[in-house]
C-alpha positions as CSV (number, residue, x, y, z in Angstrom):
1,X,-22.2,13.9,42.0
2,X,-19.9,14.4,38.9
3,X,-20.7,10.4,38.0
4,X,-24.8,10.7,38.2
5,X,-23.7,14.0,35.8
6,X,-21.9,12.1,33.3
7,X,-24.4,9.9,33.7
8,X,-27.6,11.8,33.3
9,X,-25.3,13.3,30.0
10,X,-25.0,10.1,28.6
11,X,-28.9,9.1,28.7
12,X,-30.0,12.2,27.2
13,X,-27.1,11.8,24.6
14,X,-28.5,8.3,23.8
15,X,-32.2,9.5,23.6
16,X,-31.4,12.5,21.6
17,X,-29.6,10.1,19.0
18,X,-33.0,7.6,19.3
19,X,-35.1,10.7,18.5
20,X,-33.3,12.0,15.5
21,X,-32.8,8.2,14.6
22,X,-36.8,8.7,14.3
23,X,-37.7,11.8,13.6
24,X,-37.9,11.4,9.9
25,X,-39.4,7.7,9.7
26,X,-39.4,7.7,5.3
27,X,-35.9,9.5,5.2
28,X,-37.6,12.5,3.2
29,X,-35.0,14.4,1.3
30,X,-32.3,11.5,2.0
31,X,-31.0,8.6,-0.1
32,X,-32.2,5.8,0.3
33,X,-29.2,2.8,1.2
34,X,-30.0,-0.5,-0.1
35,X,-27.7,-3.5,1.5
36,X,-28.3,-6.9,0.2
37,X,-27.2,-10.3,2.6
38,X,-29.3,-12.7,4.0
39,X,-31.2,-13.2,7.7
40,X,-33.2,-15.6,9.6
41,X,-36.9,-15.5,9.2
42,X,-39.1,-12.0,10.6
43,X,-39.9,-11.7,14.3
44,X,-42.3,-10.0,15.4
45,X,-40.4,-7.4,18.2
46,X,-43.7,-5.5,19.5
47,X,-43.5,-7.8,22.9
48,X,-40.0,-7.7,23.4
49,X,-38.8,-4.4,23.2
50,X,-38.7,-2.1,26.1
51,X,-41.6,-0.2,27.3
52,X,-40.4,3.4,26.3
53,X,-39.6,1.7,23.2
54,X,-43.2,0.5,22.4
55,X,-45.1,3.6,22.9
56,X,-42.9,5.7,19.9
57,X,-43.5,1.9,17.6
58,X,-47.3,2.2,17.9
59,X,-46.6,5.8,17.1
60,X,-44.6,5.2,14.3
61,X,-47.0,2.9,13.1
62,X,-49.7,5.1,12.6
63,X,-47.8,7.0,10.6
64,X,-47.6,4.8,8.3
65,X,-49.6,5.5,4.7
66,X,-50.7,2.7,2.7
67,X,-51.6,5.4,0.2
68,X,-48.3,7.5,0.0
69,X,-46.7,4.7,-2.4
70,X,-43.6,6.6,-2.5
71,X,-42.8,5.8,1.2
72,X,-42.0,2.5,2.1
73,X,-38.8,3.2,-0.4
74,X,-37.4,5.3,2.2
75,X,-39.0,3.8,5.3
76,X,-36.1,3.2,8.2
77,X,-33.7,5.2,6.0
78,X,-32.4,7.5,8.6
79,X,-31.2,5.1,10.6
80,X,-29.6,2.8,7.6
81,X,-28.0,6.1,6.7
82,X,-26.3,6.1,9.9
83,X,-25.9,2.6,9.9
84,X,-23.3,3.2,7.0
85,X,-21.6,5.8,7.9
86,X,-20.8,3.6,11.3
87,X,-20.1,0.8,9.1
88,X,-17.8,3.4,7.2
89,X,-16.5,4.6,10.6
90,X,-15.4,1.1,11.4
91,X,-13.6,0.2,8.1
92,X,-11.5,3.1,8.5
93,X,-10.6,2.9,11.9
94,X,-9.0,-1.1,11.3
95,X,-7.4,0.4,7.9
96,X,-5.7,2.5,10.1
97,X,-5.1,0.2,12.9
98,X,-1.5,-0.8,13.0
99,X,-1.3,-3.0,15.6
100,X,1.6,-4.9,13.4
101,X,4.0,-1.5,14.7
102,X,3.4,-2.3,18.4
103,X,4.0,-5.8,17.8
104,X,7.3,-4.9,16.1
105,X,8.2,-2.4,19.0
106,X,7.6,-5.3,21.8
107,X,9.6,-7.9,19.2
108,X,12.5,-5.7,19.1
109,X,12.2,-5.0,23.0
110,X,12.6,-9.0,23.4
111,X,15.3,-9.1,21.5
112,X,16.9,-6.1,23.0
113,X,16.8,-7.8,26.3
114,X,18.2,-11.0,24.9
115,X,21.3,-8.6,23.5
116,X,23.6,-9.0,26.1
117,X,24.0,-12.2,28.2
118,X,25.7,-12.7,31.3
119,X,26.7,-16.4,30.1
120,X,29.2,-15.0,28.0
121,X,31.0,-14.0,31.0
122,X,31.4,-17.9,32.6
123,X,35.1,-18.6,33.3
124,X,37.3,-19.3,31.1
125,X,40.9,-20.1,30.8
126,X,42.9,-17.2,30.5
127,X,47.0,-16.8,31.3
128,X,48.5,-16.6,34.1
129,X,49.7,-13.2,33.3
130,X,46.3,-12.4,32.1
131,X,45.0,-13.4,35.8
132,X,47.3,-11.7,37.4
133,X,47.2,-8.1,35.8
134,X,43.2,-7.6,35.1
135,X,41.8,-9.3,31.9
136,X,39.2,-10.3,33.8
137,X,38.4,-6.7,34.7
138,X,38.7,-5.7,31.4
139,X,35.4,-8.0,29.5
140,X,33.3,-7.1,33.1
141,X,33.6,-3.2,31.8
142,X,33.1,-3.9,28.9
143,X,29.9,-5.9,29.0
144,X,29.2,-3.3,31.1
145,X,29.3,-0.8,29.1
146,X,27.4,-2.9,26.6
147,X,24.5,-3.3,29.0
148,X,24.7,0.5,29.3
149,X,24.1,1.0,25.8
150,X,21.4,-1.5,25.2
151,X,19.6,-0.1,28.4
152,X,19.6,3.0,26.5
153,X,18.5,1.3,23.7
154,X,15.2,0.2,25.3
155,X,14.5,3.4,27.4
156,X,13.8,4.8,24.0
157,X,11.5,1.4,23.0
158,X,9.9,2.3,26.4
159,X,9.0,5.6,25.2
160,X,7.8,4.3,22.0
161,X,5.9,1.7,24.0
162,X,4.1,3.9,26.3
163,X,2.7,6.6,23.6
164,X,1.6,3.5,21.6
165,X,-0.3,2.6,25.1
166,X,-1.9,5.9,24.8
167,X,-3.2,5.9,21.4
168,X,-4.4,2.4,21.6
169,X,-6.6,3.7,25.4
170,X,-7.8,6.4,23.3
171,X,-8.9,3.9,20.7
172,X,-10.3,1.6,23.4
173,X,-12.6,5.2,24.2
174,X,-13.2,5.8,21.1
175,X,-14.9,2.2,20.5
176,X,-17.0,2.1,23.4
177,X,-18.4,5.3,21.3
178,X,-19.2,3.6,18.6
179,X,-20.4,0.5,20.7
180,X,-23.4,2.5,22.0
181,X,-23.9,4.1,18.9
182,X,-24.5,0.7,17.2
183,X,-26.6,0.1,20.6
184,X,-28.5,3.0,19.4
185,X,-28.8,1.7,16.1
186,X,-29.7,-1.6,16.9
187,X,-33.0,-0.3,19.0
188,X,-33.9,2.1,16.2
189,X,-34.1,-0.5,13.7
190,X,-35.9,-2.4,16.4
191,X,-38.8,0.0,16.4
192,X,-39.0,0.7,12.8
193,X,-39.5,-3.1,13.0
194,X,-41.8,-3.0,15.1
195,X,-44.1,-0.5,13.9
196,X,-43.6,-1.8,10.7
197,X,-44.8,-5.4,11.8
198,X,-48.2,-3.7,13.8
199,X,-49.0,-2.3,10.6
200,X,-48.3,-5.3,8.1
201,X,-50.7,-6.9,11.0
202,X,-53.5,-4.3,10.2
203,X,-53.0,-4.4,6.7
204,X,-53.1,-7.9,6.5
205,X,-55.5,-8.8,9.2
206,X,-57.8,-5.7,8.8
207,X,-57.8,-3.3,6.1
208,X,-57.3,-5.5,3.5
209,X,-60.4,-8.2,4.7
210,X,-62.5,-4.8,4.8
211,X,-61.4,-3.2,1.3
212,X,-62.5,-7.0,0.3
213,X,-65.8,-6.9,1.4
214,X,-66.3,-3.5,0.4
215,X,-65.2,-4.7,-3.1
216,X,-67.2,-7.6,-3.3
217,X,-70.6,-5.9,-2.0
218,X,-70.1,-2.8,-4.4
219,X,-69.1,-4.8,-7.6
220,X,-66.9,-2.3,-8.3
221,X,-63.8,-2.5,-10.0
222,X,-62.0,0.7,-8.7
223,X,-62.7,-1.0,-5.4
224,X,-60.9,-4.3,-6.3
225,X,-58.2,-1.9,-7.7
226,X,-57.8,-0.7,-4.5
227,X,-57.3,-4.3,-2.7
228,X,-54.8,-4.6,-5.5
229,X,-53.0,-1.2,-4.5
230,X,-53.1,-2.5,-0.5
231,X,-52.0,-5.9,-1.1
232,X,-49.1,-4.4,-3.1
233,X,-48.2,-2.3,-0.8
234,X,-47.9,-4.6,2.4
235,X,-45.9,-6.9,0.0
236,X,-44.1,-3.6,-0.1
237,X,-43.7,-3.1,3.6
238,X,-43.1,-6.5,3.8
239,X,-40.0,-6.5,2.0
240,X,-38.8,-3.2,3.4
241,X,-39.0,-4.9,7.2
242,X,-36.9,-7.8,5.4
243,X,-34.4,-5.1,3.9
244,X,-34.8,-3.3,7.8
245,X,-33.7,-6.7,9.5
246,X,-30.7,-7.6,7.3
247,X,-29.4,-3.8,9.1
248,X,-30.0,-4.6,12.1
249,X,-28.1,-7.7,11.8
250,X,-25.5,-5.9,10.8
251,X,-25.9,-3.9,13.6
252,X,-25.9,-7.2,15.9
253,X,-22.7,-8.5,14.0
254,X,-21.1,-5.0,14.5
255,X,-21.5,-5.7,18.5
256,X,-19.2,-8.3,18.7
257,X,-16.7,-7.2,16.4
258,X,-16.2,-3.9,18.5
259,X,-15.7,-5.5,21.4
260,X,-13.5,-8.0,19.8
261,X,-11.4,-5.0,19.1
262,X,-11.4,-3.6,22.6
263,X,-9.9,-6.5,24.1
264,X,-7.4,-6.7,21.6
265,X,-6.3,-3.3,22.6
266,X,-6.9,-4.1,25.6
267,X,-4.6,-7.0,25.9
268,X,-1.9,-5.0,23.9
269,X,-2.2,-2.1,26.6
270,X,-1.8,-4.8,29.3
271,X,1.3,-6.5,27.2
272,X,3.0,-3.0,27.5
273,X,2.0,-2.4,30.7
274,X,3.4,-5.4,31.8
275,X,6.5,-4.4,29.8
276,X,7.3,-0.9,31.0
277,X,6.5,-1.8,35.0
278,X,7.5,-5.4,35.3
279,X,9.6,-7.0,32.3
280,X,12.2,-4.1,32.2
281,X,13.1,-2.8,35.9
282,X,12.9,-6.9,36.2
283,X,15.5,-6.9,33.7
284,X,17.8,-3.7,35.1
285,X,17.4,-5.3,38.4
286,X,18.8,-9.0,37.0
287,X,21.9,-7.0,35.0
288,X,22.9,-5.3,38.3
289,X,23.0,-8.5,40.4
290,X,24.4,-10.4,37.4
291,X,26.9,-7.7,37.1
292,X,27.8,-7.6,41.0
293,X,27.9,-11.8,40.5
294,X,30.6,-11.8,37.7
295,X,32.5,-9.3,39.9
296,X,32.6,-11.3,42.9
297,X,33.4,-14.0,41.0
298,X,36.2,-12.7,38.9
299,X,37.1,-11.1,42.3
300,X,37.4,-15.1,43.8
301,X,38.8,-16.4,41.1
302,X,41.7,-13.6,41.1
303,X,42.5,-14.4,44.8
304,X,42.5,-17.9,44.0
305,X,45.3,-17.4,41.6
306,X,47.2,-15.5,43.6
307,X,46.5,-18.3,46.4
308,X,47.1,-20.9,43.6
309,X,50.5,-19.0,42.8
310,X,52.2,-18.3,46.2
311,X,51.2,-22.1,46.6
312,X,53.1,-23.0,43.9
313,X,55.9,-21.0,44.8
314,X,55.9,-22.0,48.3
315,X,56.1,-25.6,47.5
316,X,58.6,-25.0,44.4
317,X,60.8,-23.1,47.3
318,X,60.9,-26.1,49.7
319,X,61.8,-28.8,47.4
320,X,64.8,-26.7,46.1
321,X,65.4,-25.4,49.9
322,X,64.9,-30.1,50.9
323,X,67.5,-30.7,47.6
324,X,70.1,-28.2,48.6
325,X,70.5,-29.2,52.1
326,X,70.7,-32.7,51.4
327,X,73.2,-32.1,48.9
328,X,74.7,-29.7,50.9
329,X,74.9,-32.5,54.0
330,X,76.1,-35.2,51.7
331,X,79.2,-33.4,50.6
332,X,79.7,-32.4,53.9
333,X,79.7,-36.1,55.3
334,X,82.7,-37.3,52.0
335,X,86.4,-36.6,52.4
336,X,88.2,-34.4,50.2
337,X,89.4,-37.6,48.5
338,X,86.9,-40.8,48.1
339,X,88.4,-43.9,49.4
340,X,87.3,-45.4,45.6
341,X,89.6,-42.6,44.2
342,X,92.4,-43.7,45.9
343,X,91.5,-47.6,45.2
344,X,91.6,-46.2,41.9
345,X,94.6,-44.6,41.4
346,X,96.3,-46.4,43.6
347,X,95.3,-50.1,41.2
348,X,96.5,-47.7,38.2
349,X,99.9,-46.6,39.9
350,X,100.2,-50.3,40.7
351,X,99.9,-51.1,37.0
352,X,101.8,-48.9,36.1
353,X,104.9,-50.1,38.0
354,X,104.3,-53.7,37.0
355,X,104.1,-52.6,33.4
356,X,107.3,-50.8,33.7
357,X,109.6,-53.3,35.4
358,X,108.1,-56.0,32.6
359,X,109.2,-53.6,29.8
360,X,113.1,-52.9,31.7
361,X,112.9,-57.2,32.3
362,X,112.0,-57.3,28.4
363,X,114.8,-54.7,27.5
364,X,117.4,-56.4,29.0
365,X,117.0,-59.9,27.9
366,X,117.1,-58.0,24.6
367,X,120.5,-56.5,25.6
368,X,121.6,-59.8,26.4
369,X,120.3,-61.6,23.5
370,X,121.9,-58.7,21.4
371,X,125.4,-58.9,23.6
372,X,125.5,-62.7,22.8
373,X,125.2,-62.9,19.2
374,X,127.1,-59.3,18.9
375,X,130.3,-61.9,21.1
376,X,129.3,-64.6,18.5
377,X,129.6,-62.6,15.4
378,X,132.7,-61.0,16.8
379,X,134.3,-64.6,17.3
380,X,133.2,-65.6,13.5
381,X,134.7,-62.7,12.0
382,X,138.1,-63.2,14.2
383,X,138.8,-66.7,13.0
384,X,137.8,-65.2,9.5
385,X,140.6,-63.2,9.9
386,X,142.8,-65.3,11.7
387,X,142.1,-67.9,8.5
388,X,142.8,-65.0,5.9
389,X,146.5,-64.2,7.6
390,X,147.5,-68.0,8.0
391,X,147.5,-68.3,4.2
């Protein structure tokens, strides 16, 4: 019920902006907009346009006086006065469209969530000691708390993000506005066209002939003046449905270029969409998992020390517990003197004698030696004396 409404609303809000597009046909008491570009050749529009359409052209038409001369200047104005403030409308609203600020808030977003990066926390090789009493623990908390503070970080960018999705829906509104009032446009100029084509066709197919007949069978100059003043004039009206077309191109250019627009907003409603409901709980979700990952691994790789570690020890405990007992056996299986000792001392106590009873041999041969020539001398130095006494 409230859609036929809204819909009912909107058909009588369209045909109350055709009527006032046409109520005033030569713009009386308006300025007159002249916009110079170029267009494709006329066409005739009295066949094409629709039947509600045709009716107020044939109308219009009639209106039409070859001998206000002041008219065709301002023929169509109305709706070329509206034309440009729509044109105006449009200008302003992409001066003042920033979409370069939404595209800086999604850029820093991305690199937000590129910030922090569970790579950084791939095993390294840190001490022993630093294994055994919680290094590890320590960079998990405080990547941790690094993910904490960038998740604030882009909370706030959702924020951003989501009022920026707000103004650019009510943008999106506000173009389909001025979509069907160019719509609007585009089917006034169509019948000012149109009427204005039905009468060229009278002019030239018609009135004129007739004003040339008249002219030629009454020989009279005013008369001839007159086809003068009529051909001027639908060269006039000519040139005015020329001037009427180039609008409505604009009006026909305008079309795309809205809708153009929409979809652009469009897509940058869906980009944040997509970034608010999917790429950032996607993210959370990844940190937490990563996070519980680095812990279980750190947790491993701390029990793998301490495995690693009593290993060691273990093994370091039975090759000094395998050294000592065979030590411990071996000088348990020797005597309290080694049989080599004894060889030993026993060669050297052996040498010892023989070296001793050579040295007393040596001393007294010496003694004997000494004792003879001591008995020799002695003898000399008697018969010395015995020599010295005889005399």
């Amino acid at each position: 019920m409230n859609e036929n409404k809204q819909t009912s609303f909107n058909n009588k809000k369209d045909s109350d902006l055709m009527d006032d597009l046409l109520s005033n046909p030569f713009g009386e008491n308006q300025k007159a907009v002249n916009i110079q570009t170029e267009t494709n050749t006329p066409v005739r529009l009295i066949d094409v346009i629709p039947e509600e359409n045709k009716a107020k052209a044939y109308q219009l038409a009639e209106q039409i006086d070859p001998k206000n001369h002041q008219a065709m200047i301002t023929y169509g104005a109305p709706a070329q006065t509206k034309l440009l403030s729509f044109s105006n409308t449009m200008l302003e609203h992409v001066k003042k469209k920033d979409i370069g600020e939404v595209g800086t808030i999604i850029s820093d977003l991305m690199k937000k969530l590129d910030d922090v990066n569970p790579d950084e926390l791939k095993a390294g090789k840190p001490s022993l000691i630093g294994r055994m009493f919680g290094k590890i623990t320590g960079s998990v908390q405080e990547v941790l708390s690094r993910y904490q503070k960038t998740g604030a970080q882009i909370d706030r960018i959702s924020v951003k993000l989501d009022s920026s999705k707000d103004v650019l829906l009510s943008d999106i509104v506000m173009l389909e506005k001025l979509y069907e009032n160019n719509k609007q446009y585009f089917q006034a100029l169509n019948v000012y066209i149109a009427a204005g084509e039905l009468k060229l066709e009278e002019l030239n197919g018609k009135t004129i002939p007739e004003l040339k007949q008249a002219a030629e069978l009454a020989n009279d100059q005013m008369k001839v003046q007159e086809v003068n003043d009529m051909v001027q004039f639908a060269e006039r009206l000519d040139k005015r449905l020329h001037d009427l077309k180039l609008s409505r191109e604009i009006t026909i250019q305008s079309a795309p270029q809205i809708r153009l627009i929409q979809n652009t907003n469009q897509a940058l409603v869906e980009k944040i969409q997509s970034s608010i409901m999917t790429a950032i709980p996607l993210w959370k979700n990844q940190v937490a998992i990563a996070l519980t990952l680095i812990r279980q691994r750190h947790a491993v790789e701390a029990q793998k020390q301490v495995s690693k570690t009593t290993n060691e020890l273990l093994l370091k405990n039975a090759e000094m517990l395998k050294t000592n007992t065979i030590e411990t056996a071996k000088e348990n299986e020797r005597g309290l003197i080694d049989i080599e000792t004894l060889k030993k001392t026993q060669e050297n106590l052996l040498s010892t004698l023989e070296e001793t009873l050579r040295i007393q041999e040596d001393g007294r041969n010496k003694r004997r030696q000494a004792e003879n020539e001591l008995a020799l001398m002695e003898t000399g130095l008697r018969q010395k004396l015995l020599e010295v006494k005889g005399k």
